[in-house]
C-alpha positions in Angstrom: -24.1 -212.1 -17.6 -22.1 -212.8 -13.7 -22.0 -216.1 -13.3 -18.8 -216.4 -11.2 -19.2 -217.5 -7.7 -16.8 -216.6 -4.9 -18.9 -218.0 -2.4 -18.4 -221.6 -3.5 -16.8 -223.6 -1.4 -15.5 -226.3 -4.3 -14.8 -223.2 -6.5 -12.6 -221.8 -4.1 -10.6 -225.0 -3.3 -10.0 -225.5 -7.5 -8.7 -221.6 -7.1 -6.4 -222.0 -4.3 -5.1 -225.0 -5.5 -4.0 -223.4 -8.9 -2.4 -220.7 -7.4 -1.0 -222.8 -5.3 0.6 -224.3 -8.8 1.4 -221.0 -10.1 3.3 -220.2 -7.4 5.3 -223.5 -6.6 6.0 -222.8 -10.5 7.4 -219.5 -10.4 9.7 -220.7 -7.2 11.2 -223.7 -9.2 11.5 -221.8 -12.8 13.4 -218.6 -10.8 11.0 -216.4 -12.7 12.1 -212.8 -11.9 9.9 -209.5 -12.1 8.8 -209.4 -15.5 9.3 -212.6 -16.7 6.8 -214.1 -19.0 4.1 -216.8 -17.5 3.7 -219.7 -19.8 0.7 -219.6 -21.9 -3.0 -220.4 -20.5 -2.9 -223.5 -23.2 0.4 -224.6 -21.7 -0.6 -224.2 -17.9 -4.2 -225.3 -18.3 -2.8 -228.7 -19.0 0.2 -228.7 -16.7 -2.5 -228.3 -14.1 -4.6 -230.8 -15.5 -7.5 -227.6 -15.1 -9.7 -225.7 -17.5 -8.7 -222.7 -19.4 -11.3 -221.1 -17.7 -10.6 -221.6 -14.0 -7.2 -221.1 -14.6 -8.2 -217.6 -16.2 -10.0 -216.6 -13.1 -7.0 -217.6 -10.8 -4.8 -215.4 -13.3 -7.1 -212.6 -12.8 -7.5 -213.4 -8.8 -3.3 -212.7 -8.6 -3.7 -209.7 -11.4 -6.0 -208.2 -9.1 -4.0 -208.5 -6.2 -1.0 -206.9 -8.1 1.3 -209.8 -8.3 1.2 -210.4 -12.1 0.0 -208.3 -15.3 -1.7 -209.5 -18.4 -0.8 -207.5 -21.5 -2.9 -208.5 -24.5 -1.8 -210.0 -27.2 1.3 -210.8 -25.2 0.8 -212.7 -22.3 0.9 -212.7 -18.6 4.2 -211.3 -16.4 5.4 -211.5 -13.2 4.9 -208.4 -11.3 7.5 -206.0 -11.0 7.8 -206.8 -7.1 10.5 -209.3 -5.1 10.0 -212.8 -4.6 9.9 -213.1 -1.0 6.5 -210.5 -1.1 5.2 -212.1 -4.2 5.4 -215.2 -2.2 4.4 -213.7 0.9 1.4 -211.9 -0.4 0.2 -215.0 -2.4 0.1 -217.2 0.9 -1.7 -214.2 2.6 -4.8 -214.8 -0.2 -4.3 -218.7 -0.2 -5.3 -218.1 4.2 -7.9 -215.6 2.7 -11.3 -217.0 4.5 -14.5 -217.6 1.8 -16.6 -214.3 2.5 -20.0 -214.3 3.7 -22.8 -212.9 1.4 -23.3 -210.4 4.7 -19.3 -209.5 4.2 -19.6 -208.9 0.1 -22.8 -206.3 1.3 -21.1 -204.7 3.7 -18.2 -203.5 1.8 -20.6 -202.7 -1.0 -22.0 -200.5 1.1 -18.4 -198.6 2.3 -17.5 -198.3 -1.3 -20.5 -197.0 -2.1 -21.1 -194.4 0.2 -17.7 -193.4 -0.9 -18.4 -193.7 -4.3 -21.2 -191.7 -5.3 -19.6 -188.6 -3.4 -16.6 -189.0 -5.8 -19.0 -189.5 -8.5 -20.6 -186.5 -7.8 -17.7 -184.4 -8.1 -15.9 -186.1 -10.8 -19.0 -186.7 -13.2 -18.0 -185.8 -16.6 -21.4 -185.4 -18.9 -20.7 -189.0 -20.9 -21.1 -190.5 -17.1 -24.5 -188.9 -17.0 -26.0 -190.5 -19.7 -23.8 -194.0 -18.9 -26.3 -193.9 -15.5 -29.0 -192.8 -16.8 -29.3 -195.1 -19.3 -28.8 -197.8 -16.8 -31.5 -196.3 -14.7 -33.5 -196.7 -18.0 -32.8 -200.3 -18.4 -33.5 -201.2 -14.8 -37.0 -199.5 -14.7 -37.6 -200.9 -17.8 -36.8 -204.3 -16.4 -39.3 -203.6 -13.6 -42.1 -202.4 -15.0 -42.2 -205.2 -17.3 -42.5 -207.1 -14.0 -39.0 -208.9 -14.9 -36.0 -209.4 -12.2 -34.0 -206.3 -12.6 -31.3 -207.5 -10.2 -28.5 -206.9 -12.4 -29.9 -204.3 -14.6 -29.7 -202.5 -10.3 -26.1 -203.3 -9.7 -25.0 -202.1 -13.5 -26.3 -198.6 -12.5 -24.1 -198.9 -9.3 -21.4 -200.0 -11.7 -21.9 -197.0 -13.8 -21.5 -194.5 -10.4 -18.3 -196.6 -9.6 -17.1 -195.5 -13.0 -18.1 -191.8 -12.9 -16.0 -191.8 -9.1 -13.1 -191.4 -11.5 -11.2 -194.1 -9.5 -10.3 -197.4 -11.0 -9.5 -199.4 -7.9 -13.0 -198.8 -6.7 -14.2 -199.8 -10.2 -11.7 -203.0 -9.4 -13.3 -204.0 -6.0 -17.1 -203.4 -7.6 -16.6 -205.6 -10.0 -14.9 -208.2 -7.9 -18.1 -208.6 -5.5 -20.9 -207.5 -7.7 -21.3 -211.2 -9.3 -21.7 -212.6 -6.3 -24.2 -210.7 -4.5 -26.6 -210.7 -7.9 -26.2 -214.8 -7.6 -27.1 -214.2 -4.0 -29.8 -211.8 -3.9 -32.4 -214.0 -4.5 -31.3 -216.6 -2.1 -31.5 -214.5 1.1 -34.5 -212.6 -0.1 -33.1 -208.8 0.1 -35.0 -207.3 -3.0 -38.9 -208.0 -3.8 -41.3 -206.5 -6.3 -42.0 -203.3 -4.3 -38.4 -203.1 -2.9 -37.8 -203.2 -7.3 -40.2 -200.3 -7.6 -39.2 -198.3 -5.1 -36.4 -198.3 -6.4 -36.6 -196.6 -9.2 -37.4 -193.2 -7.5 -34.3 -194.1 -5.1 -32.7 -194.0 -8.2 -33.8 -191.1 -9.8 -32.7 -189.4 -6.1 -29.2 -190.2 -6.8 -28.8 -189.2 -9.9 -30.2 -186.2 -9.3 -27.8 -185.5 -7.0 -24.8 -186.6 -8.8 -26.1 -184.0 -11.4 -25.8 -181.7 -9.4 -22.5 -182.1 -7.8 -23.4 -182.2 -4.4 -21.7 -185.5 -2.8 -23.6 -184.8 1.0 -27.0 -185.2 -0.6 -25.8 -188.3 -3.2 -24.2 -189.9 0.3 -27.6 -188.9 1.9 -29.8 -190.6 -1.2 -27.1 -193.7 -1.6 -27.4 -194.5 2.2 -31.7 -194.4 2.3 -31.8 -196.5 -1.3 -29.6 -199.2 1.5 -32.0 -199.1 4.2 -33.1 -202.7 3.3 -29.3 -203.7 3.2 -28.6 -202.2 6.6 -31.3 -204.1 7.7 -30.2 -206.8 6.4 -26.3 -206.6 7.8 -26.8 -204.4 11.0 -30.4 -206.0 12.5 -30.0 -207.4 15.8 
């Protein structure tokens, strides 16, 4: 389902050189705010890349702001000057590769954050969006079956019922990675995957019934093996 990964090293150059392109292109073209991007077809082989890692450096500058894809129309300059456009773009081209300990970490701040929004905000479709992920992922572990991302969709889920899209943005930004990485450095097991479930059920309980101090409280012990994990000596 995620297969994207942000932590790779060669993945990362390919990105940065692309944008690299789409930048030195919309300098010598004099592309204003607004202006139409060429299609994905047309820069894929201009760049001599694939459609699809020129897609994800599209969506890298759409998610920083600096252009806007409208379907069935294209992709357009953002409605902001050159010099920040240009500015802003060589401020993510310096961006450093994050760690997987970085990605957890500011899981763990939006969060926190999160599931007290959510817990105000909930509307009743939200209710039964988490609880049927929380269905799906005990499903998955009862069945004795990795459940990593059936986990992170029920976070998902509570990032959608915060009501707040650019928390929904930045979710889905790191989630890939850390599911392609939580295997690697060993941060869930089988009764870490059980446990789980009643960590679960704790949260939603409280996001039912709109009390964002005890969803914090029940979001921050379901981390304990994540603070472990970032904040051990």
């Amino acid at each position: 389902m995620f297969n994207k990964n942000i932590l790779d090293p060669d993945i990362q150059a390919i990105q940065k050189l692309i944008i690299t392109k789409l930048k030195e292109l919309i300098n010598f073209k004099n592309l204003e705010p607004g202006d139409k991007l060429p299609s994905e077809r047309m820069l894929s082989e201009k760049f001599n890349v694939s459609r699809s890692n020129l897609r994800e450096a599209l969506h890298t500058l759409e998610f920083y702001g600096l252009v806007k894809s409208i379907p069935q129309s294209g992709t357009f300059v953002a409605d902001i000057g050159i010099t920040a456009l240009n500015g802003m773009i060589d401020d993510i081209l310096g961006l450093p590769v994050p760690s997987f300990k970085n990605l957890v970490e500011a899981r763990i701040f939006l969060e926190l954050k999160g599931v007290k929004l959510a817990a105000l905000r909930r509307t009743t479709d939200d209710l039964i969006h988490i609880e049927n992920t929380l269905s799906d992922y005990a499903e998955q572990v009862h069945l004795g079956k990795d459940a990593v991302e059936e986990d992170l969709l029920f976070h998902l889920a509570i990032a959608k019922a915060s009501g707040n899209p650019t928390l929904i943005s930045f979710m889905l930004k790191i989630t890939p990675e850390i599911i392609n990485n939580f295997e690697q450095y060993h941060v869930c097991d089988k009764d870490t995957a059980y446990k789980g479930i009643e960590e679960h059920h704790h949260i939603l309980n409280a996001i039912k019934a709109q009390d964002p101090d005890a969803a914090k409280a029940a979001m921050k012990a379901h981390f304990k093996v994540l603070y472990q994990y970032c904040y051990s000596a």
